[in-house]
VOPAGU-2260 file (C-alpha; in pm, 1 decimal, decimal comma):
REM VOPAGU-2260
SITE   aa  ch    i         X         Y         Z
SITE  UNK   A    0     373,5    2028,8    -747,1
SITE  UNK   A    1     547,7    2083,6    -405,0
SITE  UNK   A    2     607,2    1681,4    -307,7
SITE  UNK   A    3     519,2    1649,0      59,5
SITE  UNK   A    4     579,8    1292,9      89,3
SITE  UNK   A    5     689,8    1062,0     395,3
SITE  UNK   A    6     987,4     875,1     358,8
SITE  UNK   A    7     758,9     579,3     520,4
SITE  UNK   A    8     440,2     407,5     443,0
SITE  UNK   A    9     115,2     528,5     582,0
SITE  UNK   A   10    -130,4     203,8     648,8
SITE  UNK   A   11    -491,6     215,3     780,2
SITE  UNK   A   12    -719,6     -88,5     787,8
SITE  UNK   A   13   -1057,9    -114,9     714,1
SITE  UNK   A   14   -1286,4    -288,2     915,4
SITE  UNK   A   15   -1551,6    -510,7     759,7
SITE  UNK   A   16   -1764,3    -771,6     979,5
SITE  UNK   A   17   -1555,4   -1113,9     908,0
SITE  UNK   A   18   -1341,4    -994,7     679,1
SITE  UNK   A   19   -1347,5    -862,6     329,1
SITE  UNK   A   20   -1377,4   -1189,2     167,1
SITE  UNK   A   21   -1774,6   -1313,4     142,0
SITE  UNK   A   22   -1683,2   -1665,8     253,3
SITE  UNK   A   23   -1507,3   -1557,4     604,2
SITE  UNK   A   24   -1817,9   -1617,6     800,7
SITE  UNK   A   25   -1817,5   -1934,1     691,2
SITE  UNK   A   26   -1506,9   -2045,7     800,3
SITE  UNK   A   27   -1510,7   -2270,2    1124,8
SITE  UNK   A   28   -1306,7   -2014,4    1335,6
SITE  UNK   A   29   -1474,6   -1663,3    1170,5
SITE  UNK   A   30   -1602,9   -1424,9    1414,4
SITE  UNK   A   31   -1925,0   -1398,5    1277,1
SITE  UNK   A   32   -2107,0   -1506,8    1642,5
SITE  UNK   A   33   -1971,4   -1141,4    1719,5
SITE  UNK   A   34   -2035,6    -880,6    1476,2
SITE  UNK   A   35   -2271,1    -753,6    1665,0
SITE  UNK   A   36   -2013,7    -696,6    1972,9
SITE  UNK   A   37   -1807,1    -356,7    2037,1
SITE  UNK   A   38   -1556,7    -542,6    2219,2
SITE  UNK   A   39   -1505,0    -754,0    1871,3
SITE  UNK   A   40   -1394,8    -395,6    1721,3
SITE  UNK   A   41   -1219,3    -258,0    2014,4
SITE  UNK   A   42   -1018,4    -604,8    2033,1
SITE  UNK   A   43    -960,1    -496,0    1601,1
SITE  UNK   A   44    -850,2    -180,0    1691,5
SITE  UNK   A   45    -592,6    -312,4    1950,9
SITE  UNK   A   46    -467,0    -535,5    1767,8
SITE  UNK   A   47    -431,4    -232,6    1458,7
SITE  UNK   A   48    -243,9     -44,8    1709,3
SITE  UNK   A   49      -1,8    -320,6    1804,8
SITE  UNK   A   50      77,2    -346,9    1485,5
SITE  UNK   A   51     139,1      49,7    1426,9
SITE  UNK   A   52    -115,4     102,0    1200,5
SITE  UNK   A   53    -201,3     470,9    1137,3
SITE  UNK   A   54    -602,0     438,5    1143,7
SITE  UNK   A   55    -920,3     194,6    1167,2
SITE  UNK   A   56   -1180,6     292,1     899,6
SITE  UNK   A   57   -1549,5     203,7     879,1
SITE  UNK   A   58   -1738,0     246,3     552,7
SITE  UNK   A   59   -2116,5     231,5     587,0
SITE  UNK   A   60   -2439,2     137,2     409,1
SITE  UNK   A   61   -2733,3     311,6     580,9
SITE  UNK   A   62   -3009,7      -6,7     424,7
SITE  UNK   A   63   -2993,5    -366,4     509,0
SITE  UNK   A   64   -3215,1    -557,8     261,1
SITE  UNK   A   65   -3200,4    -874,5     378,8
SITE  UNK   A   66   -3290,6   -1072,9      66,2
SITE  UNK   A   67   -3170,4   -1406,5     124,8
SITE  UNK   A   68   -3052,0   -1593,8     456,6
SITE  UNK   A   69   -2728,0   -1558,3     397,2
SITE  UNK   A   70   -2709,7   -1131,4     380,9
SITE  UNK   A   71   -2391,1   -1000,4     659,8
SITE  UNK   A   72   -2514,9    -736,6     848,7
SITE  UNK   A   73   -2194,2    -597,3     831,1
SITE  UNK   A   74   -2259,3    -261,0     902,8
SITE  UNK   A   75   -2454,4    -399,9    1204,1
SITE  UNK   A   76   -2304,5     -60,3    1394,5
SITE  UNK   A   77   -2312,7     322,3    1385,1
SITE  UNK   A   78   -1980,1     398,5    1295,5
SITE  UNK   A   79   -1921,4     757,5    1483,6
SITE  UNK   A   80   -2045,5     480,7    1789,0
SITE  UNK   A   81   -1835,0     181,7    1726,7
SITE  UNK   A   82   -1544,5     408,6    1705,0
SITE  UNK   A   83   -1610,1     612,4    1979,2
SITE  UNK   A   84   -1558,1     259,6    2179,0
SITE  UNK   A   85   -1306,7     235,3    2014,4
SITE  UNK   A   86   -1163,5     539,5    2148,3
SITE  UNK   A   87   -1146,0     423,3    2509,7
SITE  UNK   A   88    -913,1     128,1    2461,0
SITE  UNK   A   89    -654,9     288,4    2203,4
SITE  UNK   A   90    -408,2     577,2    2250,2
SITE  UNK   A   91    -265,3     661,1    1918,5
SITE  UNK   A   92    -452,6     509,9    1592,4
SITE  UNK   A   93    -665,7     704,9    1393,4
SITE  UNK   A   94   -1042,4     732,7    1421,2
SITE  UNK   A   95   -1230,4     757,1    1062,2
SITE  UNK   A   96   -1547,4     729,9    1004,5
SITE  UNK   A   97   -1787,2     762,9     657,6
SITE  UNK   A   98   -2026,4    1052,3     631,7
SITE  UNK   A   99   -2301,5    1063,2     358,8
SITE  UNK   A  100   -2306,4    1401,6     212,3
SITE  UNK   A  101   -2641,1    1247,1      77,0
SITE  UNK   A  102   -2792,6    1186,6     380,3
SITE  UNK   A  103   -2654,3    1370,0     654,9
SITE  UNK   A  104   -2725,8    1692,9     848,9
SITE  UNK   A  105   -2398,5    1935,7     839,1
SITE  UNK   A  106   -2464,3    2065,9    1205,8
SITE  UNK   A  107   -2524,9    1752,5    1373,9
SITE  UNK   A  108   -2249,2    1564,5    1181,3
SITE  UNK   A  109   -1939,9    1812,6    1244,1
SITE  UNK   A  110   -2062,4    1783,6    1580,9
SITE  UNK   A  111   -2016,5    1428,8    1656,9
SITE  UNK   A  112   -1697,5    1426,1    1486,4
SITE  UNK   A  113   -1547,0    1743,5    1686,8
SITE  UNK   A  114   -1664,6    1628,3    1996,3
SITE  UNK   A  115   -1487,8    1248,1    1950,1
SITE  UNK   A  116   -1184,0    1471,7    1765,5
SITE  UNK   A  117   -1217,4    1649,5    2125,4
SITE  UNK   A  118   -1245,7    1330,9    2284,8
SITE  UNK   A  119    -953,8    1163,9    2141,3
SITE  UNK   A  120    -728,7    1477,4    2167,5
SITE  UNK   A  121    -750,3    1474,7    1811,2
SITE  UNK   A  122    -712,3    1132,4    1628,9
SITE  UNK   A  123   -1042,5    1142,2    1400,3
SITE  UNK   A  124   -1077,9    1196,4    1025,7
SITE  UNK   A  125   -1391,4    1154,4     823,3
SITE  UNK   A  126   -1469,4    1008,0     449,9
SITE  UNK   A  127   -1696,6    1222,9     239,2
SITE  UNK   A  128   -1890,1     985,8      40,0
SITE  UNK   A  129   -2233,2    1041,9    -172,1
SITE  UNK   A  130   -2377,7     694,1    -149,5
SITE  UNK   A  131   -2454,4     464,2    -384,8
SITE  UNK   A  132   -2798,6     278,1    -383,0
SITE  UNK   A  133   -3169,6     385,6    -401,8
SITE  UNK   A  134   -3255,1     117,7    -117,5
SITE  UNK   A  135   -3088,1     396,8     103,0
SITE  UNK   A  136   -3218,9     677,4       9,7
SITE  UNK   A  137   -3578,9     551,2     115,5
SITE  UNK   A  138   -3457,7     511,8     431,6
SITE  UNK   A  139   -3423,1     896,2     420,1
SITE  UNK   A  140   -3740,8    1015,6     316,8
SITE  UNK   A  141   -3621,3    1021,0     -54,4
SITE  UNK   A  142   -3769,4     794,3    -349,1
SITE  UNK   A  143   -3430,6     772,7    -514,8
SITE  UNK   A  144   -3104,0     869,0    -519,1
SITE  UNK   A  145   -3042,1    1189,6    -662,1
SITE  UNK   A  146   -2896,3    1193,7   -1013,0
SITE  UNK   A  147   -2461,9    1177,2    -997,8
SITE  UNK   A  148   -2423,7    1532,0   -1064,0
SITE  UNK   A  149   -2642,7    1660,8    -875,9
SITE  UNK   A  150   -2503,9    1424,8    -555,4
SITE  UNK   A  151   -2180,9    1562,5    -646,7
SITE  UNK   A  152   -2303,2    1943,0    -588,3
SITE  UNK   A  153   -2442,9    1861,5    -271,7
SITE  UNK   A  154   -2114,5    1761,3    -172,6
SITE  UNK   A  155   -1916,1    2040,8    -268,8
SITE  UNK   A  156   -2194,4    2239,9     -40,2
SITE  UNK   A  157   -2174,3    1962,8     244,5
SITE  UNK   A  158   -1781,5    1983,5     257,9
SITE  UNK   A  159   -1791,3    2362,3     247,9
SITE  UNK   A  160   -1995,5    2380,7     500,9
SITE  UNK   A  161   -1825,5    2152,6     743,6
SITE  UNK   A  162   -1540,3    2380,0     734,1
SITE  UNK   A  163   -1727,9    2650,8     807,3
SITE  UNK   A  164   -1866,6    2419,8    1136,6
SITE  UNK   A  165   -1514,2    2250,2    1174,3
SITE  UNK   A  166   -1354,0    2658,7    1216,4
SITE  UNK   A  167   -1628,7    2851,3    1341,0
SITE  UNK   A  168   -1434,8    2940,5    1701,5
SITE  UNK   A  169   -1111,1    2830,7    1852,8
SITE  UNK   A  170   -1085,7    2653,8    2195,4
SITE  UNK   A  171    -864,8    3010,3    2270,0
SITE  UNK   A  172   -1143,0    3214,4    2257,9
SITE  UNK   A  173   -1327,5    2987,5    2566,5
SITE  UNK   A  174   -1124,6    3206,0    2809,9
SITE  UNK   A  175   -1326,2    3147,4    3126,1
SITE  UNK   A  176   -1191,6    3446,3    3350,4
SITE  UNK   A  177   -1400,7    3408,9    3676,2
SITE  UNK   A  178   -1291,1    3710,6    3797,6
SITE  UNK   A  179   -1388,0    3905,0    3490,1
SITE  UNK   A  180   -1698,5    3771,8    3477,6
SITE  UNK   A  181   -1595,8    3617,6    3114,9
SITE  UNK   A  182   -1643,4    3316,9    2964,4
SITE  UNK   A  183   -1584,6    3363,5    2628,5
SITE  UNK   A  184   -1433,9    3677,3    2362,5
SITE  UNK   A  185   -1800,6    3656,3    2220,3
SITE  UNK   A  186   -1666,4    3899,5    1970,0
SITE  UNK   A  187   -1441,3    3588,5    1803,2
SITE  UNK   A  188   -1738,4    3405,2    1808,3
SITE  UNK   A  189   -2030,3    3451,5    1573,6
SITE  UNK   A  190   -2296,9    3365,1    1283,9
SITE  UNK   A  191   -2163,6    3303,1     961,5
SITE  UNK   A  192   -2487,8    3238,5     782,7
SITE  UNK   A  193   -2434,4    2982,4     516,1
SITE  UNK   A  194   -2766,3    3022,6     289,8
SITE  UNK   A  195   -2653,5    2759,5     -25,3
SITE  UNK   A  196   -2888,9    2528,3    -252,1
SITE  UNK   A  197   -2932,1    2240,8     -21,2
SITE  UNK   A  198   -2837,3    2403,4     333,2
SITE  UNK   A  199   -2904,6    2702,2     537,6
SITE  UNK   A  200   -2738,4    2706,2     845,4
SITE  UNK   A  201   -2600,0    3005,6    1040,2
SITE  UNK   A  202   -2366,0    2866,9    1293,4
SITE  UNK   A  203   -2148,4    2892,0    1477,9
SITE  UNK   A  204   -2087,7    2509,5    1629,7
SITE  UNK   A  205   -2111,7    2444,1    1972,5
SITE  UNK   A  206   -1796,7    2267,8    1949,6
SITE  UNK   A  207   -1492,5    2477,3    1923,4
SITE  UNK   A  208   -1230,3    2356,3    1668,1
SITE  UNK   A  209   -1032,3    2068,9    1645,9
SITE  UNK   A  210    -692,1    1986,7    1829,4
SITE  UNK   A  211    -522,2    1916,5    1525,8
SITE  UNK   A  212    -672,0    2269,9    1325,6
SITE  UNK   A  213    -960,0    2041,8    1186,2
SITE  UNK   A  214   -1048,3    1697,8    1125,1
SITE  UNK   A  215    -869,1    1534,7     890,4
SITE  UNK   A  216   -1054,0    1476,9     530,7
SITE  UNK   A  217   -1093,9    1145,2     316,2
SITE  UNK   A  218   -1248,3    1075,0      -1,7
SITE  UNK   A  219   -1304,0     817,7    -240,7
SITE  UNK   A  220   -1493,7     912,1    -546,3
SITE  UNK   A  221   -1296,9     791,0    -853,4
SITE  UNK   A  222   -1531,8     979,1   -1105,9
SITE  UNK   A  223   -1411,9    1313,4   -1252,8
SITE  UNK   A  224   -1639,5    1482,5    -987,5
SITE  UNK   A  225   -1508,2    1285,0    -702,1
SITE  UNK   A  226   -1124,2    1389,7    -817,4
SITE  UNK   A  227   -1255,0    1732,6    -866,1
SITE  UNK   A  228   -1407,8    1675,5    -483,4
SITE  UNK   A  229   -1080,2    1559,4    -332,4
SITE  UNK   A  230    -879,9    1835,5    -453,5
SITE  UNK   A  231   -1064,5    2108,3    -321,3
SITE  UNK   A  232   -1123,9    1901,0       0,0
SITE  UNK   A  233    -937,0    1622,4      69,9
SITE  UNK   A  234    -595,8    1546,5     252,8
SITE  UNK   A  235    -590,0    1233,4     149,0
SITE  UNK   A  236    -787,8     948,4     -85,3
SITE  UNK   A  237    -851,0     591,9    -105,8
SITE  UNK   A  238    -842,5     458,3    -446,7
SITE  UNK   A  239    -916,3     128,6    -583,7
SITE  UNK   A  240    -611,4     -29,2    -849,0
SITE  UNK   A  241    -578,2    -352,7    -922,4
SITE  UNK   A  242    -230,0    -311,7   -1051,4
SITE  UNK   A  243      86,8     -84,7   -1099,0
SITE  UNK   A  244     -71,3      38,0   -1457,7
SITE  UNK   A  245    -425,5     130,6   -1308,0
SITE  UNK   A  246    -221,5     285,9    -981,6
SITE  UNK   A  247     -64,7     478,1   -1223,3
SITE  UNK   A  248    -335,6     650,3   -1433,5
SITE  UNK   A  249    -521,0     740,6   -1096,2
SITE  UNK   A  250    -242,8     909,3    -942,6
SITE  UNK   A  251    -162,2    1086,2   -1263,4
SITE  UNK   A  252    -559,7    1174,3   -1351,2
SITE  UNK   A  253    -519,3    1317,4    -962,1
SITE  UNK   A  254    -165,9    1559,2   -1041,9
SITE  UNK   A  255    -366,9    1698,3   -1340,7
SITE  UNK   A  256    -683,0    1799,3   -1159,3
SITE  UNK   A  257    -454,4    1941,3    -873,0
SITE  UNK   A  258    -240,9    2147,9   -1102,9
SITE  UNK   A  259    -518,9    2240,9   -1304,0
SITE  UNK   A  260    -702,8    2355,4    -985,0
SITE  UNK   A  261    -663,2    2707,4    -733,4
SITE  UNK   A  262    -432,7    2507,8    -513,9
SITE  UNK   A  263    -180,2    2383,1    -796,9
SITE  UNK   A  264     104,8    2291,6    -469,4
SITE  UNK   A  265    -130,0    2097,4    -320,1
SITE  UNK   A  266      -7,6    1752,7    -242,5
SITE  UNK   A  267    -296,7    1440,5    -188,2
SITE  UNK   A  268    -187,2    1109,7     -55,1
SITE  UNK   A  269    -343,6     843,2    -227,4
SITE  UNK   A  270    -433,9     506,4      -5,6
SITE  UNK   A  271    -472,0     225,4    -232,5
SITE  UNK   A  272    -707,6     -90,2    -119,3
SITE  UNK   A  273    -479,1    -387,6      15,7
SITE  UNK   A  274    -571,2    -755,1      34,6
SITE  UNK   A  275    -308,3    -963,8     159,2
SITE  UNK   A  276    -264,8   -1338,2     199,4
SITE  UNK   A  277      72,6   -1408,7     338,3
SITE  UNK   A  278     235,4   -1722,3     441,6
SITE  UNK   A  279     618,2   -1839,2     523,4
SITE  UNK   A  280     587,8   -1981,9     191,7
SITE  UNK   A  281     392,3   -1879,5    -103,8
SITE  UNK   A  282     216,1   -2193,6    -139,9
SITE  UNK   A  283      85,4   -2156,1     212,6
SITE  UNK   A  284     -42,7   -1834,0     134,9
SITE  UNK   A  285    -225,2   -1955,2    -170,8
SITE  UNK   A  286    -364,4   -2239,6      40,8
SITE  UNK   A  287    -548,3   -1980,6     249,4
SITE  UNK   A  288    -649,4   -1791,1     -42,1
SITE  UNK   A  289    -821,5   -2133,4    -168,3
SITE  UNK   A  290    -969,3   -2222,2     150,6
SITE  UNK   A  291   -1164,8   -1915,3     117,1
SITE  UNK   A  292   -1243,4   -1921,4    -210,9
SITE  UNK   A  293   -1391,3   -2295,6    -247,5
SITE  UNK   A  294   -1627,0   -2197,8      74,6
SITE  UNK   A  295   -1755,1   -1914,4    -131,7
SITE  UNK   A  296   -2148,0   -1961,5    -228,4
SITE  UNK   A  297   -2059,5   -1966,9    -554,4
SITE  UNK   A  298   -2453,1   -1919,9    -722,3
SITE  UNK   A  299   -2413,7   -1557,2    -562,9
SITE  UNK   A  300   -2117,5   -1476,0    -710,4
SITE  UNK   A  301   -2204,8   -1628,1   -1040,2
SITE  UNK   A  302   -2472,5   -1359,7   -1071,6
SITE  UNK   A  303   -2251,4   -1074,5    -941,1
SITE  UNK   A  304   -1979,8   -1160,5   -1234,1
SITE  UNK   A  305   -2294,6   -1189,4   -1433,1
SITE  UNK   A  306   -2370,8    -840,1   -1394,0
SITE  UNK   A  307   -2036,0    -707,5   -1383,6
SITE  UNK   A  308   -1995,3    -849,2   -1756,0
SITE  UNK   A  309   -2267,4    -837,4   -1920,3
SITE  UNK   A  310   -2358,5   -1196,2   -1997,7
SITE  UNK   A  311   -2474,8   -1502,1   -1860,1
SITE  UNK   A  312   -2174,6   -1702,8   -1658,7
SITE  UNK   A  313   -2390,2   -1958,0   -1507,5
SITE  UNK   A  314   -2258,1   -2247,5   -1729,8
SITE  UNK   A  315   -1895,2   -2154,5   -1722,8
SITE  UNK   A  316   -1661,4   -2404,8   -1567,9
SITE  UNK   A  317   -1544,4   -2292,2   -1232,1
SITE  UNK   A  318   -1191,9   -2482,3   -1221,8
SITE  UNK   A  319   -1180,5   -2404,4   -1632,5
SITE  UNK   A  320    -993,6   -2064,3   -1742,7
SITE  UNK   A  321   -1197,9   -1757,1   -1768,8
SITE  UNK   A  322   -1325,9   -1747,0   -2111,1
SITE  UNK   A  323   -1258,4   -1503,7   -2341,1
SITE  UNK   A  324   -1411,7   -1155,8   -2270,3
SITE  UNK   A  325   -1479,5    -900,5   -2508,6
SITE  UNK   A  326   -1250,3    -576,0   -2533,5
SITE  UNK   A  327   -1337,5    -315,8   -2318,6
SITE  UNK   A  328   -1422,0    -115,7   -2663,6
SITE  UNK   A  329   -1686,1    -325,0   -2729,2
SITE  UNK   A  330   -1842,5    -345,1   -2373,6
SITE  UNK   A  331   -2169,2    -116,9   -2329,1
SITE  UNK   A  332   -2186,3    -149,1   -1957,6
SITE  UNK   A  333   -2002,2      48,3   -1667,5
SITE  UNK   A  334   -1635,9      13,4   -1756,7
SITE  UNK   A  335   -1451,0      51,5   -1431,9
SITE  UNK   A  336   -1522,6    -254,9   -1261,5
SITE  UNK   A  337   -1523,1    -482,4   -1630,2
SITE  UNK   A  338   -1149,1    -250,2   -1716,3
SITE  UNK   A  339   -1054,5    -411,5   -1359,9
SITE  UNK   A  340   -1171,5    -759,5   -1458,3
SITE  UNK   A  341    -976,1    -751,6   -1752,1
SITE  UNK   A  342    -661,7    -679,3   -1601,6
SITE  UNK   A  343    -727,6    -985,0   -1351,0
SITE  UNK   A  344    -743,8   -1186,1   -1613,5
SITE  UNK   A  345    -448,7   -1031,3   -1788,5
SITE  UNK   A  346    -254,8   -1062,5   -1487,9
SITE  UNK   A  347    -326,9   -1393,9   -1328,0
SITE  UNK   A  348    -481,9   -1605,1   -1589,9
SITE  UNK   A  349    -741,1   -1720,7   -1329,8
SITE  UNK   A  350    -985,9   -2003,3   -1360,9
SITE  UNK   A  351   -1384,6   -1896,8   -1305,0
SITE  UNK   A  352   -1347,5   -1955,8    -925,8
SITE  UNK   A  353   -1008,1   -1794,8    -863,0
SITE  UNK   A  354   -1139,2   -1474,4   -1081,7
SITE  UNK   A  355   -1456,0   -1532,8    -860,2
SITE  UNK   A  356   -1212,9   -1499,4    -524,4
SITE  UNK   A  357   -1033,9   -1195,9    -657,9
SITE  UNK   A  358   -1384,3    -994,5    -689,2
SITE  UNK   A  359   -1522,4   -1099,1    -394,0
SITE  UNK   A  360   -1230,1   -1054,2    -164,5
SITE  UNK   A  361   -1162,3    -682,2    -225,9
SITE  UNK   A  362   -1342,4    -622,2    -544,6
SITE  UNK   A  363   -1071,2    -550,7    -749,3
SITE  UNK   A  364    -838,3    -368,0    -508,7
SITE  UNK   A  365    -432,0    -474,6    -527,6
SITE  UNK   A  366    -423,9    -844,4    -383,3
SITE  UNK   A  367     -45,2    -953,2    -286,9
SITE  UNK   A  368     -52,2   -1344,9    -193,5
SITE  UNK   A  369     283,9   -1499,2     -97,1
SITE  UNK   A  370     561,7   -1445,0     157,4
SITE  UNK   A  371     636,0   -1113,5     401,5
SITE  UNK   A  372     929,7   -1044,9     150,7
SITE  UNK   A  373     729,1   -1073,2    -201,1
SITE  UNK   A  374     449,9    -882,7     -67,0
SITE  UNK   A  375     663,3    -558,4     107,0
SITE  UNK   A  376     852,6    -614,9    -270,6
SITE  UNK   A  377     519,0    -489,4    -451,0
SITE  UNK   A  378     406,4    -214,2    -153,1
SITE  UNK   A  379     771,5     -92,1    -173,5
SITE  UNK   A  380     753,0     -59,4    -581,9
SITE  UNK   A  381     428,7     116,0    -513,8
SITE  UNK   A  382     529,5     349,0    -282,1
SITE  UNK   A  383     872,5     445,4    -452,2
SITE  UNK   A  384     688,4     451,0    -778,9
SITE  UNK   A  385     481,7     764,9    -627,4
SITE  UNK   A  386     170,9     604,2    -693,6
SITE  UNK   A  387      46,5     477,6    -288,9
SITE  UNK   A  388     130,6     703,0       4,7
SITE  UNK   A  389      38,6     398,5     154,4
SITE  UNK   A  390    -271,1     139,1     161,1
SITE  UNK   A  391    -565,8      98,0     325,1
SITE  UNK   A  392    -569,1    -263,2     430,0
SITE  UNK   A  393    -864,5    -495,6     374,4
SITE  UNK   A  394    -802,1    -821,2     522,4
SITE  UNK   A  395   -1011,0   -1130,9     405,6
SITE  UNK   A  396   -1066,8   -1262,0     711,1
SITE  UNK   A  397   -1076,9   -1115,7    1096,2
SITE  UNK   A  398    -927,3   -1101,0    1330,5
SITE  UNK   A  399    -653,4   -1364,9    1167,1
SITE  UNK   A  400    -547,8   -1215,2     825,1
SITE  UNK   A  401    -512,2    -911,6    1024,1
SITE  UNK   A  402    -282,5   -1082,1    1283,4
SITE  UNK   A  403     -70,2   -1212,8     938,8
SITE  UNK   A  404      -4,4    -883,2     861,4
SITE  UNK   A  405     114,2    -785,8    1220,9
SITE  UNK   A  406     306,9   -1061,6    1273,7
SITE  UNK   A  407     464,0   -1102,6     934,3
SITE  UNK   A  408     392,8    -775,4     679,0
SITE  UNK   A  409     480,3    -533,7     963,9
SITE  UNK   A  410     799,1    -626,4    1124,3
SITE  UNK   A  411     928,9    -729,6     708,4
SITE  UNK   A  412     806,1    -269,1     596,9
SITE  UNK   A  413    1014,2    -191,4     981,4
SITE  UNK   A  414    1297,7    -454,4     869,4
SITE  UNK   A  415    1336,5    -199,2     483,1
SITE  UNK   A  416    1255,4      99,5     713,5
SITE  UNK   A  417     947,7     180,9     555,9
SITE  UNK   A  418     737,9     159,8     859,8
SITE  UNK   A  419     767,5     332,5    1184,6
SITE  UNK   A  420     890,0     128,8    1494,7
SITE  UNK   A  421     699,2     319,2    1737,9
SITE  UNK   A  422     420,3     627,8    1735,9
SITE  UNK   A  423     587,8     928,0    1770,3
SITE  UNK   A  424     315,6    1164,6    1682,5
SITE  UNK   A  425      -8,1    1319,1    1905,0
SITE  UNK   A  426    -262,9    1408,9    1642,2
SITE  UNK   A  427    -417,5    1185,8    1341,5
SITE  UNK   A  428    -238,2    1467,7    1131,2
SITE  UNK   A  429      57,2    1430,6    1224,8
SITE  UNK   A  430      75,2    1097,5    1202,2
SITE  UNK   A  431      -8,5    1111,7     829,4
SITE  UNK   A  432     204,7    1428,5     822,4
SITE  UNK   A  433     -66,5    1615,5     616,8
SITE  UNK   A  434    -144,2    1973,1     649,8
């Protein structure tokens, strides 16, 4: 495999309400009074692009259920929206947004995203997800959420399609020669009737193509069909590890499917989840992590672990150890998430409210607590192990864990030189320097 890597990290941050952590409304200086706010993300975004960072990211969840009075609206706003806001008061960070292949109309979709690609003189990527819960689907006219396969199909249709849409015609062939009487070479541009098992659409876009060739592609799936998705699609990935060892088997499960694939030279960065808690001393950076965790409601979170294990933890001792867990052998529920648990444990030897923190800060992504220097330590084995590109950074808290890792994170990478020191690139491309 041809390696096209950067000698320097790539970093994106993902923006989530209050932060990633579920008790970072409740803190008495959260921003929860404005999640509802576009200046709240265009202030995010500034701040991102003080700090260098190569893109803001929104996920999304097209439901709100609303079950108790303490559910975050955190996907209060459209995405494609918020970040064309966002748009207006940045210059050079990336723009990416989540698309549901599930949900989603091809036309309409590659639209909005080349005319903010347009907009932005190309800065915008997109993340091809399928969705994950019923409760959205019947807000789409569906009953349920298609079967996994058959999501994953629909996929591989959607992102073939939104090439076709992305490439249809070039911004070349919009000649506009008044004296010619010519507006366009209508002979470049034309139908290409896509007729597949979920779309029919002829084309061409009304949007010429993008200023950086297309749009660049994200995608997180994690499932053999997701991988399988990525390498046929996707420049780049975001992954969840919790450690070196699970980093590891991703990136290597990735090189197979990639060599084993048409495009065996094709090189994928991989963008692991980040939570970081950082401090000029370690124990200050644990203090925060505690802070957060003691304000968590706890009965919630019970019943999460609760499902994520199998068995009933409601009478576990939260400042005890975790008690002992079955092997992942003998487990007979989804194994990802419990594998992930496992290696918590392993790793940090948490008691029931620490373990408690960990999943509900980040759910199981790499979480570095300590000083700027320890935490750069474990991005910089990462990165020169060849198993993170870089990370996509999910602060607990926001605006101020993302202001840590400005301040302190940032200037510790530039310090190793394994950050840039200024933006020195024009399109979202070529500031991840994928092809």
């Amino acid at each position: 495999m041809r390696n096209l890597r950067s000698d320097q990290l790539n970093i994106g941050v993902l923006l989530y309400g209050c932060g990633h952590h579920q008790a970072a409304w409740l803190m008495e200086d959260s921003s929860i009074e404005q999640i509802g706010d576009i200046s709240y993300y265009q202030s995010l975004a500034q701040l991102s692009e003080r700090g260098l960072l190569d893109a803001v990211f929104f996920a999304d969840n097209q439901s709100f259920p609303a079950k108790s009075d303490s559910e975050l609206p955190a996907f209060w706003l459209d995405p494609i929206v918020n970040l064309t806001a966002i748009s207006q008061v940045t210059q050079h960070i990336g723009l990416v947004s989540t698309i549901s292949s599930s949900f989603s109309n091809p036309y309409t979709a590659a639209r909005q995203i080349l005319t903010l690609d347009h907009a932005t003189n190309g800065r915008v990527g997109w993340n091809l997800v399928t969705s994950m819960t019923d409760i959205e689907a019947q807000n789409h006219s569906m009953k349920a959420l298609p079967q996994h396969d058959a999501r994953y199909h629909k996929a591989q249709e959607f992102a073939e399609l939104m090439d076709k849409l992305f490439t249809s015609w070039h911004k070349e062939d919009f000649v506009h020669d008044r004296h010619n009487n010519k507006v366009i070479n209508h002979e470049h541009v034309h139908a290409f009737h896509h007729s597949g098992d979920y779309f029919q659409v002829n084309g061409p876009l009304s949007t010429p193509s993008s200023p950086q060739g297309k749009p660049v592609a994200m995608q997180a799936g994690a499932s053999k069909q997701g991988i399988a998705l990525a390498v046929k699609h996707a420049d780049a990935v975001y992954s969840v590890s919790w450690n070196l060892k699970q980093a590891k088997a991703y990136r290597n499960k990735l090189n197979t499917a990639i060599r084993e694939s048409d495009t065996p030279e094709k090189y994928i960065k991989v963008f692991p989840g980040l939570v970081t808690y950082v401090g000029e001393s370690r124990e200050e950076a644990l203090l925060k992590k505690e802070k957060l965790d003691k304000a968590l409601p706890i009965e919630n979170a019970i019943k999460q672990l609760s499902t994520f294990v199998r068995q009933d933890c409601s009478k576990w001792a939260l400042d005890e150890p975790v008690p002992e867990l079955p092997p992942v052998e003998a487990f007979d529920g989804p194994v990802g998430r419990y594998e992930t648990i496992l290696e918590i444990i392993e790793d940090t030897k948490p008691t029931v409210r620490e373990l408690l923190g960990y999943l509900n800060a980040g759910g199981g992504h790499l979480t570095l607590i300590g000083t700027p220097e320890e935490i750069v330590d474990e991005m910089e084995l990462w990165f020169k192990s060849g198993v993170a590109d870089g990370f996509n950074l999910m602060p607990p808290t926001l605006p101020h864990s993302l202001e840590d890792f400005v301040t302190y994170i940032v200037p510790e990478l530039q310090r190793r030189g394994l950050y840039r020191e200024a933006y020195s690139s024009q399109t979202f491309k070529e500031l991840l320097n994928v092809r």
